[in-house]
C-alpha positions, 0 to 999 in steps of 0.5 A, spaced: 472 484 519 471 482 512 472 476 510 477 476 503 476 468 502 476 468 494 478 475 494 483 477 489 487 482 492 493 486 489 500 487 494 505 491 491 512 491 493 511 484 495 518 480 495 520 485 501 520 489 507 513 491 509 510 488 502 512 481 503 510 482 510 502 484 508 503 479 503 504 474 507 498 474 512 494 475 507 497 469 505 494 465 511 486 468 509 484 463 504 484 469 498 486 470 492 493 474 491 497 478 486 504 479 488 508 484 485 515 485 485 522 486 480 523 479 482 518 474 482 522 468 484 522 472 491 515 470 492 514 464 490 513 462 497 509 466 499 505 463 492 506 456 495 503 459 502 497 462 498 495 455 495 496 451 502 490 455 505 486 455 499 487 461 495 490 462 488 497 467 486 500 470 481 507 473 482 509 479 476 515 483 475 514 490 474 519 495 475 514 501 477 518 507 475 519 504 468 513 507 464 513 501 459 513 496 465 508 499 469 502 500 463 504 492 461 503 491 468 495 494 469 494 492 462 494 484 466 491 487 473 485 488 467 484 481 468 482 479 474 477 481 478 480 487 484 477 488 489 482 490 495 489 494 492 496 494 498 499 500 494 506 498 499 512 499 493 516 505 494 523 508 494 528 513 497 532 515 491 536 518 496 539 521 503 543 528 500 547 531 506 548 537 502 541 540 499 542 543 494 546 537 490 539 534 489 537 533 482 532 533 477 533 524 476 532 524 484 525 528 484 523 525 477 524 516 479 521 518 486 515 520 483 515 516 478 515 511 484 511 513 489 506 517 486 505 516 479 505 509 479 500 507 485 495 512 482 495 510 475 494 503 479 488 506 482 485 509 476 485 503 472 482 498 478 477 504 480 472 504 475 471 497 475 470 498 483 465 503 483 461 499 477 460 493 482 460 498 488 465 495 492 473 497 493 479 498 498 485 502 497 490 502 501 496 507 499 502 507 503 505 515 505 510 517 510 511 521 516 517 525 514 517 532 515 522 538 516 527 533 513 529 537 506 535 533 505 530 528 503 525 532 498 524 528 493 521 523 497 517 526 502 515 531 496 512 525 492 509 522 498 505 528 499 503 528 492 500 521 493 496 524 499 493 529 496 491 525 490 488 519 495 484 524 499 481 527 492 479 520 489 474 520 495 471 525 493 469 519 487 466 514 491 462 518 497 455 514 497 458 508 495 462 501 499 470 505 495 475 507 500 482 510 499 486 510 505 492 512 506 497 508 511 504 511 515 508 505 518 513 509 521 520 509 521 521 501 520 527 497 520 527 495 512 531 496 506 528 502 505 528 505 512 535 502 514 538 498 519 538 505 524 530 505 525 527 505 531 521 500 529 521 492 528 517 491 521 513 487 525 510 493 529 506 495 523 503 489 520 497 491 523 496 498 521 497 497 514 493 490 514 487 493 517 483 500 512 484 494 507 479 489 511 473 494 513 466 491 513 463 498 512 466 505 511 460 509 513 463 511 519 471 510 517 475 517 518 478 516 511 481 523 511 486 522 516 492 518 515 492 512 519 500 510 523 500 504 523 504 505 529 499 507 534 496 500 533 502 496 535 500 493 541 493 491 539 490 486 534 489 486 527 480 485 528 482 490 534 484 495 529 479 494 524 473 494 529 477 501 532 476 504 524 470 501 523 466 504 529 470 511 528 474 510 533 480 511 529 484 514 527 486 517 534 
């Protein structure tokens, strides 16, 4: 497993839900950490836990469907050193029991937010992964299928798993992988109170592609459930992905 000590590494959607949660085992690692949210006040703990441990945070507010927010932003990741990206921010505009009544405003945030918003983050931070020839992406997609009353967010994760497999395509030959991570349906705000899985549950799964030591025989091209993994611990995972035994 790698050892992040020192490492910066960049969370999004980290004042909550399974950002918040990344966040802060990451916390308990001794590495370096950006935490990103609309409300920075919300990770002031976790800053707090950062430097107990020996590392160094900085909380910023951006709000990723706003263009102007998001390019301010990037221009500040610019200066620090990434070496390891948790794309976990998303939304769901909305659940439209009549289909039909989705609007233009519906697809255009969610892909603003959960498309254009994590790829224009990759983007900006790859360059400077391959010129040092070391990266970790993990991109946060889901399982949402044969659901239309939910398109436009399902659509826009779709879009975000096909741009993540192609970045691959950049990085054959070097120590860069671009992972795409599924937590299931999880009991947060976005997945709501009816969920069947405990946050907790997906830790794990998510953590794991972000702490690889070698991605030689990494299956980056399948999509990891992070809750296949829920009764196993977080070095058991990195170990299953790093030999190829997983993804299942």
């Amino acid at each position: 497993m790698l050892e992040v000590k020192n490492r910066w590494i960049l969370v999004t959607g980290a004042s909550r839900g399974l950002g918040r949660l990344i966040a802060s085992e990451l916390a308990n690692k001794g590495c370096n950490l950006i935490l990103q949210s609309r409300n920075k006040s919300n990770t002031s703990d976790i800053e707090e836990k950062v430097r107990e441990n020996g590392g160094k945070a900085v909380s910023m507010t951006c709000d990723l469907g706003i263009k102007e927010d998001l390019l301010y932003f990037i221009e500040e990741l610019d200066k620090y050193d990434i070496d390891i990206v948790y794309n976990n921010a998303g939304i769901q505009v909305t659940y439209r029991p009549n289909v039909f009544d989705t609007t233009y405003e519906d697809y255009e945030l969610s892909f603003r937010v959960n498309t254009i918003a994590p790829m224009m983050i990759c983007y900006s931070l790859a360059p400077k992964m391959i010129a040092k020839g070391f990266g970790r992406i993990v991109n946060t997609t889901s399982g949402i299928d044969n659901e239309p009353e939910q398109g436009p967010y399902s659509a826009s994760k779709a879009g975000l798993d096909k741009v993540t497999a192609d970045l691959n395509k950049l990085f054959e030959g070097k120590d860069i992988k671009a992972f795409l991570t599924d937590p299931g349906w999880c009991r947060t705000d976005l997945g709501g109170p009816m969920a069947p899985n405990d946050p907790a549950s997906a830790v794990n799964g998510l953590l794991a592609p972000g702490l690889v030591s070698v991605v030689d025989k990494v299956n980056f091209k399948s999509v990891i459930h992070a809750q296949d993994y829920k009764d196993m611990d977080l070095k058991a995972v990195v170990e299953g992905l790093e030999d190829g035994r997983f993804p299942f």
